[in-house]
Structures are given as structure tokens and as C-alpha cells.
PDB file with SEQRES, HELIX, SHEET and CRYST1 records, atoms N, CA, C and O in Angstrom:
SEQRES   1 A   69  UNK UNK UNK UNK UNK UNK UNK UNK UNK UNK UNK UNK UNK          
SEQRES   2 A   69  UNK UNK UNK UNK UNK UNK UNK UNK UNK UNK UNK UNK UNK          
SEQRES   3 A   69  UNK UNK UNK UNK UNK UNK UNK UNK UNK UNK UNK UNK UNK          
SEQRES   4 A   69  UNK UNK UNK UNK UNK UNK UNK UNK UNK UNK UNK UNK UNK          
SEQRES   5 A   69  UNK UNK UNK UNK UNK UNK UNK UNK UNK UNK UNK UNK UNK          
SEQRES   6 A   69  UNK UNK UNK UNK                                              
HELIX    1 AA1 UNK A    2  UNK A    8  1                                   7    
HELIX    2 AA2 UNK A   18  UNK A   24  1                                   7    
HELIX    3 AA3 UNK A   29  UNK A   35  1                                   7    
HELIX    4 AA4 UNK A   41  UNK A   46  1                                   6    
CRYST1    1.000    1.000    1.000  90.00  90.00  90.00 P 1           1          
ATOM      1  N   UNK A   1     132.929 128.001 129.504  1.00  0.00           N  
ATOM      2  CA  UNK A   1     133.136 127.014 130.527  1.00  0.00           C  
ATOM      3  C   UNK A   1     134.639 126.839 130.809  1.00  0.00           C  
ATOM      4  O   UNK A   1     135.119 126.949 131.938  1.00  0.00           O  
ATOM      5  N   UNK A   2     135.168 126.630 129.979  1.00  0.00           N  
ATOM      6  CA  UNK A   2     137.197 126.499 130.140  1.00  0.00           C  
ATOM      7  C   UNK A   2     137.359 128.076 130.628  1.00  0.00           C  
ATOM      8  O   UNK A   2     138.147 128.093 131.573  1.00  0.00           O  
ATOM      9  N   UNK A   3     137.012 129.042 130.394  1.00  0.00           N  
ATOM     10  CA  UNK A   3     137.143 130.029 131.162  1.00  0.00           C  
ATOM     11  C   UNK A   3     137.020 129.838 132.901  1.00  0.00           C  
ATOM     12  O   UNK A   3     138.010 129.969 133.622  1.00  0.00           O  
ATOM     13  N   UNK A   4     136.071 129.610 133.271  1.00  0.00           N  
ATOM     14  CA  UNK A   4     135.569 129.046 135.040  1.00  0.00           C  
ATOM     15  C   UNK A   4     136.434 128.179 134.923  1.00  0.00           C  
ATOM     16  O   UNK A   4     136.913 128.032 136.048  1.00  0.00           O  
ATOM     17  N   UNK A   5     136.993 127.410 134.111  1.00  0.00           N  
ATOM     18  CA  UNK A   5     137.919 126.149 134.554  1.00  0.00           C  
ATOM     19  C   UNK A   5     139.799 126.931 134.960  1.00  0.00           C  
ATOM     20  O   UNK A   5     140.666 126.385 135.643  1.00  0.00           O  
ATOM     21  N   UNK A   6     139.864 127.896 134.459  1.00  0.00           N  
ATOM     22  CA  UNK A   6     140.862 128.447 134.374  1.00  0.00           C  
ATOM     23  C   UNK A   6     141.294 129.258 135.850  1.00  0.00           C  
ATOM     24  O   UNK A   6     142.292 129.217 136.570  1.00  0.00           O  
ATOM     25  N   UNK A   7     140.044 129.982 135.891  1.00  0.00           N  
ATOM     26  CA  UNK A   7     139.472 130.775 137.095  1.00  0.00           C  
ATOM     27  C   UNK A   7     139.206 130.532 138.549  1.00  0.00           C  
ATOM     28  O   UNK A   7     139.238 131.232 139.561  1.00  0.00           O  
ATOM     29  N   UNK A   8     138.821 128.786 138.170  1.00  0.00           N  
ATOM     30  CA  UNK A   8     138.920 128.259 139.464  1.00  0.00           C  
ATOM     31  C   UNK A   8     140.325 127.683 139.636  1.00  0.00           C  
ATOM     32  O   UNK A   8     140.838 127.897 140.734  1.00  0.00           O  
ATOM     33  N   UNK A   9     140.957 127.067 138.841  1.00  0.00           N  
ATOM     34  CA  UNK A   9     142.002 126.900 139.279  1.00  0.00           C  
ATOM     35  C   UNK A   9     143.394 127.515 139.422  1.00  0.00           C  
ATOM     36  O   UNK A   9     144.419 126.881 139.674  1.00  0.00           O  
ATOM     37  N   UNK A  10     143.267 129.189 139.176  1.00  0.00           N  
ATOM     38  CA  UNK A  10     144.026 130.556 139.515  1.00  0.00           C  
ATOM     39  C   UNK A  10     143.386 130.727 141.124  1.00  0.00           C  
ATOM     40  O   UNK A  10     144.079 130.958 142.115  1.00  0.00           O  
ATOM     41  N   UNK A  11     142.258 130.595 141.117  1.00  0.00           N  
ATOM     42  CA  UNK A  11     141.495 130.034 143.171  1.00  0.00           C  
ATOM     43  C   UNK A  11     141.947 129.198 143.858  1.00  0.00           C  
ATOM     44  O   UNK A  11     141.715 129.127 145.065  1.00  0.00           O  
ATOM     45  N   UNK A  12     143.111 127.941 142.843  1.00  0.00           N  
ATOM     46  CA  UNK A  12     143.110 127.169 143.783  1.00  0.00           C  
ATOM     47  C   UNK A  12     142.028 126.314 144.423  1.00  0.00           C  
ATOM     48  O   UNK A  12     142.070 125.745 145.514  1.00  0.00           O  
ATOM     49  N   UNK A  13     140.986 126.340 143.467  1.00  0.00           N  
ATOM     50  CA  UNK A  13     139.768 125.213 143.775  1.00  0.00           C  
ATOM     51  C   UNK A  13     140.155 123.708 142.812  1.00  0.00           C  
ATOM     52  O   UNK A  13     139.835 122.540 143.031  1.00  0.00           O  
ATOM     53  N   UNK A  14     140.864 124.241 141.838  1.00  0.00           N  
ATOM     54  CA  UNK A  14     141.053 122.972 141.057  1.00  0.00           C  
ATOM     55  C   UNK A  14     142.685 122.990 141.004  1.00  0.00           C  
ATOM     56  O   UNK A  14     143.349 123.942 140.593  1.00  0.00           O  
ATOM     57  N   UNK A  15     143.182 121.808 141.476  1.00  0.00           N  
ATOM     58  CA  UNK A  15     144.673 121.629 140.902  1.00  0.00           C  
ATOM     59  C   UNK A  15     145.161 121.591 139.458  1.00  0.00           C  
ATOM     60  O   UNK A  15     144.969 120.699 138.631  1.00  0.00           O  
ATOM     61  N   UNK A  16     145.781 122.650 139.330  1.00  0.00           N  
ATOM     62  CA  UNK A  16     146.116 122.245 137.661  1.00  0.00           C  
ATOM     63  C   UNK A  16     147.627 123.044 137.818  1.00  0.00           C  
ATOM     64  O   UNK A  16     148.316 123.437 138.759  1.00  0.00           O  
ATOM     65  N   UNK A  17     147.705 123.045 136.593  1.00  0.00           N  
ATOM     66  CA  UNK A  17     149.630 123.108 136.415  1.00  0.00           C  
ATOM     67  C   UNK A  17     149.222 124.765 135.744  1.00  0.00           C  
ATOM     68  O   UNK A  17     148.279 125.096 135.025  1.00  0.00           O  
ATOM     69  N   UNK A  18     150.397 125.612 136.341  1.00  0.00           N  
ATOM     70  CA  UNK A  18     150.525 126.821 135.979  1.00  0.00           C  
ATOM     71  C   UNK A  18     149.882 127.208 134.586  1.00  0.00           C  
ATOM     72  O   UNK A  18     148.924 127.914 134.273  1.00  0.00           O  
ATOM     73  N   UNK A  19     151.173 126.151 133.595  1.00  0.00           N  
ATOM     74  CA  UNK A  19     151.007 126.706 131.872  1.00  0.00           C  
ATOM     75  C   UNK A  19     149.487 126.094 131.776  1.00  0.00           C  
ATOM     76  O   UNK A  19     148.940 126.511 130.755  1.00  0.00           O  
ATOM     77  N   UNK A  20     148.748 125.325 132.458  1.00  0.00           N  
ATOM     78  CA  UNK A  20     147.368 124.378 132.048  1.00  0.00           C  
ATOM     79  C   UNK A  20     146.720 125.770 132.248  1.00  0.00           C  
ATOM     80  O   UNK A  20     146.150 126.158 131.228  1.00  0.00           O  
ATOM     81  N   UNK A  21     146.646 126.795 133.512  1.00  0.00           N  
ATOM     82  CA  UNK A  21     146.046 127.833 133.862  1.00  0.00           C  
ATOM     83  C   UNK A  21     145.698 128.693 132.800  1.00  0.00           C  
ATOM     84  O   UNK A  21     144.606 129.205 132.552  1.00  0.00           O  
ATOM     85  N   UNK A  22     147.097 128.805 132.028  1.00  0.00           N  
ATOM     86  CA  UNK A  22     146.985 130.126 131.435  1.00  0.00           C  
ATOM     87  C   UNK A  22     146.867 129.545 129.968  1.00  0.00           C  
ATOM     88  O   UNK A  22     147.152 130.245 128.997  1.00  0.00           O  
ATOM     89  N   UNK A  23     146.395 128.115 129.834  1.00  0.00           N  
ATOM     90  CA  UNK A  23     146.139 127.928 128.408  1.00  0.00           C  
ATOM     91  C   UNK A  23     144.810 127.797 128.057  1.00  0.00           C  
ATOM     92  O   UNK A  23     144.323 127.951 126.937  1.00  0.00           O  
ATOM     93  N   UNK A  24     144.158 127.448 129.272  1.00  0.00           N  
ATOM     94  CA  UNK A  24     142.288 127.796 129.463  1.00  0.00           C  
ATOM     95  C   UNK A  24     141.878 128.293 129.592  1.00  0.00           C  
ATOM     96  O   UNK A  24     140.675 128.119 129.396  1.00  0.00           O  
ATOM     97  N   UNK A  25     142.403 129.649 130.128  1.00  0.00           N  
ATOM     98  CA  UNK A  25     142.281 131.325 130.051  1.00  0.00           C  
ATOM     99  C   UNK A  25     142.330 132.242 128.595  1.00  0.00           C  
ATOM    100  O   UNK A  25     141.745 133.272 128.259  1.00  0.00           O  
ATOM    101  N   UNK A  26     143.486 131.205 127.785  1.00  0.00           N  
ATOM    102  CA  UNK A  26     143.215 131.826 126.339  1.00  0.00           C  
ATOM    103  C   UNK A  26     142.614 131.031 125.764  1.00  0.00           C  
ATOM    104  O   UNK A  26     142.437 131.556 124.664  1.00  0.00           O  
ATOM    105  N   UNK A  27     142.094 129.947 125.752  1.00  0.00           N  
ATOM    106  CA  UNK A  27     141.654 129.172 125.291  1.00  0.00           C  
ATOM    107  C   UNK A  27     140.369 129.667 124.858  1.00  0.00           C  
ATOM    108  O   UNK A  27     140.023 129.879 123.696  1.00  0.00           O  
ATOM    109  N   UNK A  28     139.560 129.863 126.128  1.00  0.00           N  
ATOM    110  CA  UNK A  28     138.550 130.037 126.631  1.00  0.00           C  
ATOM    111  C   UNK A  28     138.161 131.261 126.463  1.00  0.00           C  
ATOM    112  O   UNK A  28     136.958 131.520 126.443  1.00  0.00           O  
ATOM    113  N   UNK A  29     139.066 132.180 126.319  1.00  0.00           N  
ATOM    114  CA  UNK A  29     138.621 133.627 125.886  1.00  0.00           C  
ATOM    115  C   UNK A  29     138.243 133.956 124.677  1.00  0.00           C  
ATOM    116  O   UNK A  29     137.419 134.762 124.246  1.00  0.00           O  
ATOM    117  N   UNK A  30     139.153 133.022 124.071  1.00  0.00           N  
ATOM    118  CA  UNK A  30     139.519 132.862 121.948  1.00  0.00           C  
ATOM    119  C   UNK A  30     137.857 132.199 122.028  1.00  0.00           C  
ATOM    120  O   UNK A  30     137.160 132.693 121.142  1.00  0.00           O  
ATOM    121  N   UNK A  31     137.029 131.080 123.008  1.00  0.00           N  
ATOM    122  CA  UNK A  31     135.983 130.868 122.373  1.00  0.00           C  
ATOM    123  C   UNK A  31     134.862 131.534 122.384  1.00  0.00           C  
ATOM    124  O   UNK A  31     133.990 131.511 121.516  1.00  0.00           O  
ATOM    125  N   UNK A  32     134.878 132.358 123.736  1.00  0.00           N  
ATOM    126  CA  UNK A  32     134.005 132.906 124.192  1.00  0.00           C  
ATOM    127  C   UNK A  32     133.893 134.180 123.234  1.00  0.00           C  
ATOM    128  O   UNK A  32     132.830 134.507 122.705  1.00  0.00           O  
ATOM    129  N   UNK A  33     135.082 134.856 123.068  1.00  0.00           N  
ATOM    130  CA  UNK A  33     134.826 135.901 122.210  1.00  0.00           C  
ATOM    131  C   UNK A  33     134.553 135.589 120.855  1.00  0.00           C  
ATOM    132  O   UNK A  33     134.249 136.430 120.009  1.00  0.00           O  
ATOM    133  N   UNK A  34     134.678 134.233 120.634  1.00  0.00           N  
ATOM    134  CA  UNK A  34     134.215 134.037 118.681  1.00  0.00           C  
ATOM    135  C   UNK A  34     132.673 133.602 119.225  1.00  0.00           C  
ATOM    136  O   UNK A  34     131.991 134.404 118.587  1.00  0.00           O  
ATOM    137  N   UNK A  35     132.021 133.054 119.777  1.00  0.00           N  
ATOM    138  CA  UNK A  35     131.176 133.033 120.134  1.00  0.00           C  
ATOM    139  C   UNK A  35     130.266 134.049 120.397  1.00  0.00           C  
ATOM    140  O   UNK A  35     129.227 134.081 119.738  1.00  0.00           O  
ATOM    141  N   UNK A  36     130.426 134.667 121.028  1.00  0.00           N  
ATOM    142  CA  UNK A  36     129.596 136.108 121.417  1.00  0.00           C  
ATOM    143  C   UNK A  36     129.429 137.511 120.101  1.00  0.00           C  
ATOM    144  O   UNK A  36     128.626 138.444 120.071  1.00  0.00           O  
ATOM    145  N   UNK A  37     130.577 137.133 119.111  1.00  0.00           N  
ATOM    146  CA  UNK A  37     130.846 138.565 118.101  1.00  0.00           C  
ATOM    147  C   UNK A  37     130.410 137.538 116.898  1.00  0.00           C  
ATOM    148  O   UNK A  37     129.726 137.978 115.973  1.00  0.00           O  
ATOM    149  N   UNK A  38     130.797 136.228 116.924  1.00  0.00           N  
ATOM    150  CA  UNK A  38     130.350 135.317 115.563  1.00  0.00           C  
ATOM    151  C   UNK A  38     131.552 135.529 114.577  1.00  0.00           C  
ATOM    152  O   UNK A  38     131.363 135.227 113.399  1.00  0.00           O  
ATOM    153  N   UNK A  39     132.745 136.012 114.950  1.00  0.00           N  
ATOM    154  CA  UNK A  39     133.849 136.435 114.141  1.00  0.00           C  
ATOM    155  C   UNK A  39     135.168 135.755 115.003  1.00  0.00           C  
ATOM    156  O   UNK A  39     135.152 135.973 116.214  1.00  0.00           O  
ATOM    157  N   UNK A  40     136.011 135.157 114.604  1.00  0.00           N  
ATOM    158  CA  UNK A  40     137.392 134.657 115.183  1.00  0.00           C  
ATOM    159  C   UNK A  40     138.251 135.521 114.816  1.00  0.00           C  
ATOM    160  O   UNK A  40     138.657 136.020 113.767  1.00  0.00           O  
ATOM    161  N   UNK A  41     138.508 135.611 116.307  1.00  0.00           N  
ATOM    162  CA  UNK A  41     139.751 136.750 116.052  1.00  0.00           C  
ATOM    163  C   UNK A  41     141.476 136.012 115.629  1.00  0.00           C  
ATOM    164  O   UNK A  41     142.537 136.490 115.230  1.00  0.00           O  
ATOM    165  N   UNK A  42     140.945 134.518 116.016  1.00  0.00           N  
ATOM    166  CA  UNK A  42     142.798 133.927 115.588  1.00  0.00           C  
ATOM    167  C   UNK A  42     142.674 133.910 113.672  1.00  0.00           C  
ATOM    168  O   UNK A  42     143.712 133.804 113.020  1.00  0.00           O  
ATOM    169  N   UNK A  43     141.269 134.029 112.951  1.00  0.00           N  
ATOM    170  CA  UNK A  43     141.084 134.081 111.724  1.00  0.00           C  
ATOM    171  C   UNK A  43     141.799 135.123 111.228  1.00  0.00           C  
ATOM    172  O   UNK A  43     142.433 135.114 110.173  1.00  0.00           O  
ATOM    173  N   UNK A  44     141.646 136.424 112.341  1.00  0.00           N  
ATOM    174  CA  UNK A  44     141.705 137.709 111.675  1.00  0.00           C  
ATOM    175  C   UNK A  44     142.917 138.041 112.101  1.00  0.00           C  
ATOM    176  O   UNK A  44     143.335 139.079 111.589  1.00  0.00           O  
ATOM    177  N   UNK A  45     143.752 137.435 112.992  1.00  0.00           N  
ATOM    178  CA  UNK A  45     145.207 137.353 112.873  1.00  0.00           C  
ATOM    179  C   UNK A  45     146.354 136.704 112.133  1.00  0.00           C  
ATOM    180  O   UNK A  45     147.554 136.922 111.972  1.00  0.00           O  
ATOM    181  N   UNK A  46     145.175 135.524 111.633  1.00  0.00           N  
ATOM    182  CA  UNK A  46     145.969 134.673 110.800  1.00  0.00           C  
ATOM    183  C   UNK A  46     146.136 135.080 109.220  1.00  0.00           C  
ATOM    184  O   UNK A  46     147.057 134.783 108.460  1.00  0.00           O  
ATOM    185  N   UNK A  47     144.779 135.970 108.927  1.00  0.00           N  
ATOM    186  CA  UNK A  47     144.349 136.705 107.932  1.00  0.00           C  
ATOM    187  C   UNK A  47     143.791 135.369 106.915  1.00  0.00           C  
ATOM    188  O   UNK A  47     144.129 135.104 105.762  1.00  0.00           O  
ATOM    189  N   UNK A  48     142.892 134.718 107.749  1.00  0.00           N  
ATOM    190  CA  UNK A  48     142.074 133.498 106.885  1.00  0.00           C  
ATOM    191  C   UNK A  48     140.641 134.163 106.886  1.00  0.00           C  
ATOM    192  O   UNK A  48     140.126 134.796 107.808  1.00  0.00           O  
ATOM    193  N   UNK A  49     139.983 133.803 105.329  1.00  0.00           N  
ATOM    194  CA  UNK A  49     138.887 134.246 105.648  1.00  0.00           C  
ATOM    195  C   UNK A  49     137.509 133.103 104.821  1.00  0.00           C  
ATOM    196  O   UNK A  49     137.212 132.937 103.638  1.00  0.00           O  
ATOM    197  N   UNK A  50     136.933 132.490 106.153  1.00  0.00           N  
ATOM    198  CA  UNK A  50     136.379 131.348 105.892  1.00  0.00           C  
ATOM    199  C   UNK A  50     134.756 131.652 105.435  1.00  0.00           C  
ATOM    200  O   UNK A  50     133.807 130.869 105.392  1.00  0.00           O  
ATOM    201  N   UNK A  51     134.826 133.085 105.119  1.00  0.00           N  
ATOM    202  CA  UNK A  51     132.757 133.739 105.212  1.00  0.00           C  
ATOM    203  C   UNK A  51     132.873 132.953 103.203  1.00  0.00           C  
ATOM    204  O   UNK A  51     133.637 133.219 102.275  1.00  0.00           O  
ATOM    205  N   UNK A  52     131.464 131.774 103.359  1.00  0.00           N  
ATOM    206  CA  UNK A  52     131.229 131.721 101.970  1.00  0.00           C  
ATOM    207  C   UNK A  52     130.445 132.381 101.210  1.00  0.00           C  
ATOM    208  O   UNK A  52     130.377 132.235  99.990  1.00  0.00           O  
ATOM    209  N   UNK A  53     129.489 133.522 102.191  1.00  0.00           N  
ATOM    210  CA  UNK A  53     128.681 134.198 101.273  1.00  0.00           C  
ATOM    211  C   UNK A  53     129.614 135.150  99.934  1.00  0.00           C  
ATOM    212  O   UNK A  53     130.683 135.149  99.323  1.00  0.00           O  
ATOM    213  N   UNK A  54     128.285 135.906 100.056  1.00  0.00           N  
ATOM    214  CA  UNK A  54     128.658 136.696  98.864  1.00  0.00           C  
ATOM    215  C   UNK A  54     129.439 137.626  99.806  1.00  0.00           C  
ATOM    216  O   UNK A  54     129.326 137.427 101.016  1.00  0.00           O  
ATOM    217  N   UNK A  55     130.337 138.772  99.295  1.00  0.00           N  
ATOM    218  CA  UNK A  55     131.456 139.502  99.811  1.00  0.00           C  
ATOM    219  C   UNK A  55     130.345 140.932  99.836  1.00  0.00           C  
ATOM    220  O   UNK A  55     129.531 141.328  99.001  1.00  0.00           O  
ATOM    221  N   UNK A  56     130.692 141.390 101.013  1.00  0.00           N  
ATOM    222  CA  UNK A  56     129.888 143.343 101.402  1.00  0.00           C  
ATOM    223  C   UNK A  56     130.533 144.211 100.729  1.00  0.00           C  
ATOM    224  O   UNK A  56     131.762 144.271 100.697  1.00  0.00           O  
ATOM    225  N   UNK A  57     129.790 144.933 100.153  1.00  0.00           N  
ATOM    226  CA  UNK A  57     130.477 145.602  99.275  1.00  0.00           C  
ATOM    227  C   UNK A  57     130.279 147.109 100.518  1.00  0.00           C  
ATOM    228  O   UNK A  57     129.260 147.420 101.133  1.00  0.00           O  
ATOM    229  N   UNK A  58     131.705 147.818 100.547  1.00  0.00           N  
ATOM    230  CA  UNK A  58     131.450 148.763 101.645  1.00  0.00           C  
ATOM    231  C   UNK A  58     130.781 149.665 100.764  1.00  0.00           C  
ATOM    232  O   UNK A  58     129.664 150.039 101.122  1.00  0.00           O  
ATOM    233  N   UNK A  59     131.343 150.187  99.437  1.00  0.00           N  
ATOM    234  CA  UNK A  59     131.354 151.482  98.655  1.00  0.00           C  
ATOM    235  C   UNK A  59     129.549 151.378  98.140  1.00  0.00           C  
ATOM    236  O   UNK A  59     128.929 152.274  97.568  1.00  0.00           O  
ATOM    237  N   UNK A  60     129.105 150.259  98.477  1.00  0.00           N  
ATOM    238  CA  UNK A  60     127.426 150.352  97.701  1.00  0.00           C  
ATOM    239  C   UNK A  60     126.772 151.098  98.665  1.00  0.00           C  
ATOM    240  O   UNK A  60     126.862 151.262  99.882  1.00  0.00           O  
ATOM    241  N   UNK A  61     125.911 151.602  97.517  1.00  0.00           N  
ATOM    242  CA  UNK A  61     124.870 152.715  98.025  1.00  0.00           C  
ATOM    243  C   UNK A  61     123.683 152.184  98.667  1.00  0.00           C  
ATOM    244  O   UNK A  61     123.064 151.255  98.148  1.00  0.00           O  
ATOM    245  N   UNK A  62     123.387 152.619  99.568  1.00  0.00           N  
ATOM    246  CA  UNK A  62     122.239 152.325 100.621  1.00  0.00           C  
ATOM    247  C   UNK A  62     120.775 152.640  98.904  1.00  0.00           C  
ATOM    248  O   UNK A  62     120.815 153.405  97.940  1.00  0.00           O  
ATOM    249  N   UNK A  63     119.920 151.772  99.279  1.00  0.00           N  
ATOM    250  CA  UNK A  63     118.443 151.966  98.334  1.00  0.00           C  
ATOM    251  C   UNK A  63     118.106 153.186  98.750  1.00  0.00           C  
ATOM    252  O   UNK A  63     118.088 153.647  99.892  1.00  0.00           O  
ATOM    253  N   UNK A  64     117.716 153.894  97.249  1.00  0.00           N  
ATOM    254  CA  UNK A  64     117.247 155.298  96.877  1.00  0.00           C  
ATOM    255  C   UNK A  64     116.237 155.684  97.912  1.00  0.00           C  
ATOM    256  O   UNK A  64     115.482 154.799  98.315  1.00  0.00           O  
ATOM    257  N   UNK A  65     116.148 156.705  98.315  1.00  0.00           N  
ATOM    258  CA  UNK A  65     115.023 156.883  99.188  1.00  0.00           C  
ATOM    259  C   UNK A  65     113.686 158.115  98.500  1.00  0.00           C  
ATOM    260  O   UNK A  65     114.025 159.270  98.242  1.00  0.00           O  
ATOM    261  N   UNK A  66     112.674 157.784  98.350  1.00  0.00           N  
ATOM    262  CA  UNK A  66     111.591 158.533  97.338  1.00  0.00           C  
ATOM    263  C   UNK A  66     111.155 159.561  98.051  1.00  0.00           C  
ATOM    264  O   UNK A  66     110.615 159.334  99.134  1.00  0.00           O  
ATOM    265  N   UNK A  67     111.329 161.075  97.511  1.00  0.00           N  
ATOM    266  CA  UNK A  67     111.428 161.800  98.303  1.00  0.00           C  
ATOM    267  C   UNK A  67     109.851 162.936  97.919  1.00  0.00           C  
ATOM    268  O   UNK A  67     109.564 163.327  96.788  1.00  0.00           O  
ATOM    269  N   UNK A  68     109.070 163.247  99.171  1.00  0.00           N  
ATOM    270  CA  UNK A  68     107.866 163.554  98.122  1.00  0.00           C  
ATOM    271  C   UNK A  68     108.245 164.823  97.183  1.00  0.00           C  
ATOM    272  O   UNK A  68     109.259 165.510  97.067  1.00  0.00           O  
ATOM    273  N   UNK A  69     107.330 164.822  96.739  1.00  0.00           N  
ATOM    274  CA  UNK A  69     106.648 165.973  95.851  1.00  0.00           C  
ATOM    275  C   UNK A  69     106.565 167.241  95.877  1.00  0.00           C  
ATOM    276  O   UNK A  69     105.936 167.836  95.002  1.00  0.00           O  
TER     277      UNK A  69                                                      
END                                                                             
């Protein structure tokens, strides 16, 4: 939504102040894209990492697969 808010007023449908433009444009992008992937990218710039599960282990082996006879 602050995205369309940004968008319309780069249209000139909504009065807003230049820096207001281009701070609802990132604003709005930073939510939309943590939203849509489920991952924050200002996390992964900041190098914070807020996941409480258990941690993925890359190096584990996929379950044995039973191979016939």
C-alpha cells in the first residue's frame, strides 16, 4: 500500500514532498519484499538473524532412499 502511496504521488495525484516520495518507495518495497519472500532483506544487511527455530543444516543428507532388490 505505501508503495501506491509513493506512486501516486511521483503522478502527482497526491501532494507530498520529494524526500516523503522516495521514502515510501523504499519503505514500501523493504515491506513488500519481506512480505512476499518471508525473509528481510534490511536483516540480511544488517547481518541480524531473528529465525528461532532449529538452524538447517546445509551438509545433511537427504533420507536414505531403499533401493529394490
Amino acid at each position: 500500500m505505501l508503495v501506491l502511496v509513493g506512486i501516486a504521488a511521483a503522478l502527482g495525484m497526491i501532494a507530498l514532498a520529494p524526500v516523503l516520495i522516495v521514502v515510501s518507495l523504499v519503505v514500501g518495497a523493504v515491506l513488500t519484499v519481506t512480505g512476499l519472500t518471508q525473509k528481510c532483506p534490511m536483516n540480511r544487511l544488517l547481518g541480524i538473524n531473528t529465525y528461532k527455530g532449529e538452524p538447517l543444516r546445509e551438509d545433511a543428507e537427504t533420507e536414505p532412499t531403499e533401493r529394490p532388490a
